[in-house]
PASEBA-1860 file (N, C-alpha, C; in nm, 3 decimals):
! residues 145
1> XXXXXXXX> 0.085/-0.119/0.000/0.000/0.000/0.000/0.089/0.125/0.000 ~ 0.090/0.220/-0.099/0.132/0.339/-0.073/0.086/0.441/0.021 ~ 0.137/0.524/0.067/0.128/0.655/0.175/0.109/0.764/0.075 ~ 0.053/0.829/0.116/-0.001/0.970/0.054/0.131/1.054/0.036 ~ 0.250/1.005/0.100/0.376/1.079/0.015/0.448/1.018/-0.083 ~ 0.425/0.918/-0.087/0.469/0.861/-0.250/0.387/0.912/-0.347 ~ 0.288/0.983/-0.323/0.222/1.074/-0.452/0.184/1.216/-0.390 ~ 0.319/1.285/-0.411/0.314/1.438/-0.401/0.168/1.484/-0.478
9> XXXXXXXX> 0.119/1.587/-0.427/-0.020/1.632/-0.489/0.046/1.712/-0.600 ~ -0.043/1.699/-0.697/0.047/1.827/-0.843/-0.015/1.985/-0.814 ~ -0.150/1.944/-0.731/-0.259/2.108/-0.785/-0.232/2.156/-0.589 ~ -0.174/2.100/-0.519/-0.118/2.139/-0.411/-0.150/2.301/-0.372 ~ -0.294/2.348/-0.344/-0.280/2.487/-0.312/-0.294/2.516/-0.194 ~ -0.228/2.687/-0.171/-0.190/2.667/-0.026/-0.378/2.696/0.028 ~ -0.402/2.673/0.172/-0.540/2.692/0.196/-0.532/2.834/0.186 ~ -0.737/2.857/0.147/-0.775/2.979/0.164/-0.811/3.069/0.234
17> XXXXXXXX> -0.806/3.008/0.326/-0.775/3.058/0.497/-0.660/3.090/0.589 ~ -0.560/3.099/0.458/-0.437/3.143/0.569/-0.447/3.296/0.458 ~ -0.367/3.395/0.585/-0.305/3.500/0.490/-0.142/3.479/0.448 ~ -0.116/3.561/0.374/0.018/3.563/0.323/0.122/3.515/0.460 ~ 0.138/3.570/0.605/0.190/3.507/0.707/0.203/3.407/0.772 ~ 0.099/3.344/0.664/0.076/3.204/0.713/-0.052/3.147/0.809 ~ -0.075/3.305/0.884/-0.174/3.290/0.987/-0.331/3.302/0.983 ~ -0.418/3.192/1.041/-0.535/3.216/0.978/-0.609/3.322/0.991
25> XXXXXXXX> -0.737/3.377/0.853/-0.818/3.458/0.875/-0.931/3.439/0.991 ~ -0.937/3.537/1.048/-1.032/3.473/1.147/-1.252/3.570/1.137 ~ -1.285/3.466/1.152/-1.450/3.472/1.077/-1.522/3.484/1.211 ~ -1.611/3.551/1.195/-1.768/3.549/1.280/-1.869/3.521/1.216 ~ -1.914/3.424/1.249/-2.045/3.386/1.173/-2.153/3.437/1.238 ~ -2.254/3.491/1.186/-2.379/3.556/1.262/-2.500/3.494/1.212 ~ -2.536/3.369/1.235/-2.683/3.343/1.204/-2.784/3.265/1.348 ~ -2.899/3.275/1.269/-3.007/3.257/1.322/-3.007/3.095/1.345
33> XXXXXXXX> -3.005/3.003/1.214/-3.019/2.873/1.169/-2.892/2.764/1.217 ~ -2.872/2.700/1.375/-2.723/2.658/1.397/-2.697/2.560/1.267 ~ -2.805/2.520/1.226/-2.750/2.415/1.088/-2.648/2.548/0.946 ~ -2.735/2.632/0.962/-2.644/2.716/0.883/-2.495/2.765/0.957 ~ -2.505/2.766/1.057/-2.355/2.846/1.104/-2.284/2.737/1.147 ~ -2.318/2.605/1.152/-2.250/2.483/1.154/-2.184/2.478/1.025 ~ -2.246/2.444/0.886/-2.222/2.422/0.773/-2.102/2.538/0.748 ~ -2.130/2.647/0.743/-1.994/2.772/0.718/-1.893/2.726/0.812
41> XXXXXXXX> -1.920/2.717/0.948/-1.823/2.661/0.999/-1.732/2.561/0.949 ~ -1.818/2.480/0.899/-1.709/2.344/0.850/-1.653/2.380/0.756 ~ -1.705/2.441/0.642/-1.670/2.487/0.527/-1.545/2.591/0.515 ~ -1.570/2.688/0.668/-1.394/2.794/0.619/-1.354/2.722/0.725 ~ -1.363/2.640/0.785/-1.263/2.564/0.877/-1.172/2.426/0.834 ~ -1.227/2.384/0.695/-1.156/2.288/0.615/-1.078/2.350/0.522 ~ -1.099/2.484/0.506/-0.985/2.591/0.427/-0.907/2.660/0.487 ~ -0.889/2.605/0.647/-0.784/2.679/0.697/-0.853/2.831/0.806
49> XXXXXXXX> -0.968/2.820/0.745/-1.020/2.952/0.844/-1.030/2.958/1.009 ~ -1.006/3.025/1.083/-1.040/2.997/1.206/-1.171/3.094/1.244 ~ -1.258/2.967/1.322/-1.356/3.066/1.371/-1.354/3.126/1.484 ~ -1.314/3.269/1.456/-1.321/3.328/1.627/-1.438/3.351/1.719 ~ -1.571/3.361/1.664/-1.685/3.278/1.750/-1.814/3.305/1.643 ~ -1.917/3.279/1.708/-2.057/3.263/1.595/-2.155/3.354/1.720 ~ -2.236/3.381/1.632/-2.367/3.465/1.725/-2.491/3.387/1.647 ~ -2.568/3.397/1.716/-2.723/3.401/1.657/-2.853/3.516/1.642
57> XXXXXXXX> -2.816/3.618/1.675/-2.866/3.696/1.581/-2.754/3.839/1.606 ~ -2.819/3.954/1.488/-2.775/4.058/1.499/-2.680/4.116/1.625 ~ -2.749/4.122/1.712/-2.741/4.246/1.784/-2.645/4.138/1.865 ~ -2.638/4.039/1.938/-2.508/3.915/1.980/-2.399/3.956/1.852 ~ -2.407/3.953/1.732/-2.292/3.946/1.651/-2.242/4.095/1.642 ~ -2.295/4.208/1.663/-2.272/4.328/1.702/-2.194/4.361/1.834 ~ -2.246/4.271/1.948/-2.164/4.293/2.050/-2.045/4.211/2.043 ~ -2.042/4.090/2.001/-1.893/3.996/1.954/-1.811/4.080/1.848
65> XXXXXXXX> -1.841/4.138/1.764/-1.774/4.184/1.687/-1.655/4.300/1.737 ~ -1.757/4.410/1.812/-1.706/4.502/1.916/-1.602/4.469/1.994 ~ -1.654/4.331/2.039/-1.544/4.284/2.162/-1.413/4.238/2.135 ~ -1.466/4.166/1.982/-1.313/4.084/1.926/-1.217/4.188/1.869 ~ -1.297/4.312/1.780/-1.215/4.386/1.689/-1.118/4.426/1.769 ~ -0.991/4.458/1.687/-0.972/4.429/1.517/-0.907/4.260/1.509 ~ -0.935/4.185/1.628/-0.885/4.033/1.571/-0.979/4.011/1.506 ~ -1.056/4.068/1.399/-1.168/3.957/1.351/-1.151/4.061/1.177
73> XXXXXXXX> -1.124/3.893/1.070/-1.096/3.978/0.930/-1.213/3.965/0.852 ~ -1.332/3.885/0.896/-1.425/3.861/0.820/-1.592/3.865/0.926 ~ -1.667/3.879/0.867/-1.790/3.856/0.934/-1.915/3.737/0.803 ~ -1.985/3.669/0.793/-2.072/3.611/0.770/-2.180/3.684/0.866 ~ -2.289/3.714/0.772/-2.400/3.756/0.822/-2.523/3.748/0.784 ~ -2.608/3.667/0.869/-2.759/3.643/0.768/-2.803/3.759/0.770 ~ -2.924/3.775/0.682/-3.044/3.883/0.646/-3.125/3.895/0.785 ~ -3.175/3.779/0.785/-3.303/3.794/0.866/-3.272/3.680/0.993
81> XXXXXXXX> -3.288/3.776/1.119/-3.267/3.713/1.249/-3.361/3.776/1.331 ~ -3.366/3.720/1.403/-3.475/3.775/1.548/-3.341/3.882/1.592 ~ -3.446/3.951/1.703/-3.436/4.078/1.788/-3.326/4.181/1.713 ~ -3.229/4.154/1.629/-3.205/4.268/1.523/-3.098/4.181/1.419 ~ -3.200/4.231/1.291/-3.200/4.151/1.138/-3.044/4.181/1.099 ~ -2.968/4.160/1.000/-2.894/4.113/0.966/-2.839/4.296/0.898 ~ -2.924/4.379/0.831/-2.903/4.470/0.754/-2.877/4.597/0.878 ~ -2.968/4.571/0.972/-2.908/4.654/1.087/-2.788/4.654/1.141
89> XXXXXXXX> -2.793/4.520/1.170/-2.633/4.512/1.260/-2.494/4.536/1.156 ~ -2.550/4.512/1.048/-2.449/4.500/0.889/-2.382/4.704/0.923 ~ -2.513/4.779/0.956/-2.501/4.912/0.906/-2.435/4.985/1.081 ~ -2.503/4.884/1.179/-2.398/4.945/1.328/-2.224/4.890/1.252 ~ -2.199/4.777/1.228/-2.067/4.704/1.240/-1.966/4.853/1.132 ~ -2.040/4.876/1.041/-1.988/4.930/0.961/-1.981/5.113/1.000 ~ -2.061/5.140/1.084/-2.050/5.256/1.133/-1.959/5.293/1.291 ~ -1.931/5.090/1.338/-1.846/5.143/1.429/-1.704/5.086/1.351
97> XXXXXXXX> -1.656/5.083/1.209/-1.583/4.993/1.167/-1.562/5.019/0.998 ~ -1.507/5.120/0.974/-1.564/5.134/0.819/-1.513/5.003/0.713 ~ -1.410/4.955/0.752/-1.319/4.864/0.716/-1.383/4.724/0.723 ~ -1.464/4.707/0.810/-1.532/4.607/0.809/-1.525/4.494/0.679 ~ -1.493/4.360/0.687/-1.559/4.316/0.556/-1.678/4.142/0.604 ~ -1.796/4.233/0.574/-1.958/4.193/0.597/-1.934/4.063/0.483 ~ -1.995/3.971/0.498/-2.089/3.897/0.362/-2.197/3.829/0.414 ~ -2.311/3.875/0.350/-2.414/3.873/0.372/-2.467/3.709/0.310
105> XXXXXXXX> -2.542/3.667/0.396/-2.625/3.532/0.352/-2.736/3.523/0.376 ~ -2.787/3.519/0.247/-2.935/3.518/0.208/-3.004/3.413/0.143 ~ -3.135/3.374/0.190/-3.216/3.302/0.113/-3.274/3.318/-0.012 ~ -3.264/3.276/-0.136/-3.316/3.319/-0.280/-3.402/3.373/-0.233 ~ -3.446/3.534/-0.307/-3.533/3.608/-0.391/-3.560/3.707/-0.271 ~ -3.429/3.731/-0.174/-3.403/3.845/-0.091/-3.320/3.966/-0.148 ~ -3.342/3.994/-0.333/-3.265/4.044/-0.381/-3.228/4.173/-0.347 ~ -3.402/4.289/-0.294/-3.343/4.358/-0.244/-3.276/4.420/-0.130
113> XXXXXXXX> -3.288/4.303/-0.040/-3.232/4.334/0.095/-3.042/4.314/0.004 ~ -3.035/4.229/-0.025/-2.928/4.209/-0.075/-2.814/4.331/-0.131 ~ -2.918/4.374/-0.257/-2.860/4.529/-0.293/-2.858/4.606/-0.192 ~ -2.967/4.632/-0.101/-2.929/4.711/0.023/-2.828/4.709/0.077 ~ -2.777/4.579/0.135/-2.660/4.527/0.231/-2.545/4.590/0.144 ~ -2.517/4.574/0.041/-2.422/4.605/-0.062/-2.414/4.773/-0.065 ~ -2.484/4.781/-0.085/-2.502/4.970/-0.068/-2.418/5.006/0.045 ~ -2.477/4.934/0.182/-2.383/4.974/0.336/-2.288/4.978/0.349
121> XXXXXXXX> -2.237/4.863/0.261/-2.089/4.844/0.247/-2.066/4.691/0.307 ~ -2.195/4.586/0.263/-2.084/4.485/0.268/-2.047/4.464/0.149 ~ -1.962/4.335/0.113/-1.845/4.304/0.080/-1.889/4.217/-0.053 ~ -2.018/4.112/0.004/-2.055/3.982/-0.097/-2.156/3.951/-0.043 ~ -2.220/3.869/-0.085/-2.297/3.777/-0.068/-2.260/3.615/-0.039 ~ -2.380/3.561/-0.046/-2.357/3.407/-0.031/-2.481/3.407/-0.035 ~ -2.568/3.297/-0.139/-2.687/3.202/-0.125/-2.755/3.127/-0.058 ~ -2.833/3.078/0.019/-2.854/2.987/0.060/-2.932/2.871/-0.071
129> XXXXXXXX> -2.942/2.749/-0.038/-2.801/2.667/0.032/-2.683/2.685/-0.041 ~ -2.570/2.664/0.072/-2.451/2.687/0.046/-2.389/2.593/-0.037 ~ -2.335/2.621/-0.107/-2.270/2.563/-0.197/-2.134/2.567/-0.153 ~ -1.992/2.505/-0.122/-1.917/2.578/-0.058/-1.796/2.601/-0.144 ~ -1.822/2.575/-0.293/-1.716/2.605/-0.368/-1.762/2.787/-0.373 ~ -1.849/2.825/-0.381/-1.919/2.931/-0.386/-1.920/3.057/-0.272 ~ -1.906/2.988/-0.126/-1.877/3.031/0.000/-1.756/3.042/-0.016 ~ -1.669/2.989/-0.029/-1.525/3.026/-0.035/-1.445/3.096/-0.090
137> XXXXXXXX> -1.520/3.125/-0.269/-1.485/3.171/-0.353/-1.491/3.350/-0.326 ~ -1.618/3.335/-0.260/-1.710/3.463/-0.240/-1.628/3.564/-0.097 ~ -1.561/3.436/-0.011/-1.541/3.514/0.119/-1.382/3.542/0.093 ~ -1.274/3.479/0.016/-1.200/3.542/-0.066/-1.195/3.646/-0.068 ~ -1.292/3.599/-0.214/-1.290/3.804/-0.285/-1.310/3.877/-0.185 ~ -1.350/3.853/-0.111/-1.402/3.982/-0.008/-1.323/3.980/0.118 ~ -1.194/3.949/0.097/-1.112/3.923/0.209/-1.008/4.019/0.144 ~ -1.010/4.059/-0.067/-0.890/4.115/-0.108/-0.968/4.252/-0.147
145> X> -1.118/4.274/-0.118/-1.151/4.430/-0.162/-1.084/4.521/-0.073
END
């Protein structure tokens, strides 16, 4: 039986969760749905991401955010959460934080909350369901705006 080093990988890329230092980006996930902030979890945590913690709604991911900054390079954020929605806390994070980089996750045919969020100044989007070639691709780009 061979070992996985007798066949060097050819497409060998480095993960998308480290920065150039080597050290990981670190994420807040903010949703409502733990099956959704489970799933992202696994998803930037098999690319190297570290999660520095998760909230369930708004106004929790508003006060984590506060508390962690500036250790925190990314946020995930649903639309719609109990006691304060996703576009609110999107527009506190960014008014205590201009630098912020938001990506918003939405359920199809929330297009215009979507453009809204984008207007505030987040970063991207993400679909629900996640796709996670798509999640990754998305929290990237929005890791180099």
């Amino acid at each position: 039986m061979k070992a996985k080093t007798d066949f060097p990988a050819i497409n060998e890329a480095p993960p998308e969760g480290l920065k150039p230092d080597g050290t990981p980006y670190r994420v807040l996930i903010v949703d409502d749905s733990m099956f959704i902030a489970k799933q992202l979890s696994q998803i930037l945590s098999s690319a190297g991401f570290e999660i520095a913690a998760t909230a369930s709604n708004g106004e929790e991911g508003l006060e984590k955010y506060k508390e962690l900054s500036p250790k925190i390079d990314l946020v995930t954020m649903d639309i719609t959460m109990p006691k304060m929605d996703g576009i609110t806390a999107l527009e506190k994070i960014m008014a205590f934080d201009r630098e912020a980089a938001v990506v918003m996750v939405s359920a199809l045919g929330k297009n215009d909350l979507v453009k809204q969020s984008l207007l505030l100044g987040a970063k991207n989007y993400i679909v629900k369901p996640l796709d996670r070639k798509k999640v990754l691709e998305r929290v990237v780009q929005s890791l180099k705006k």
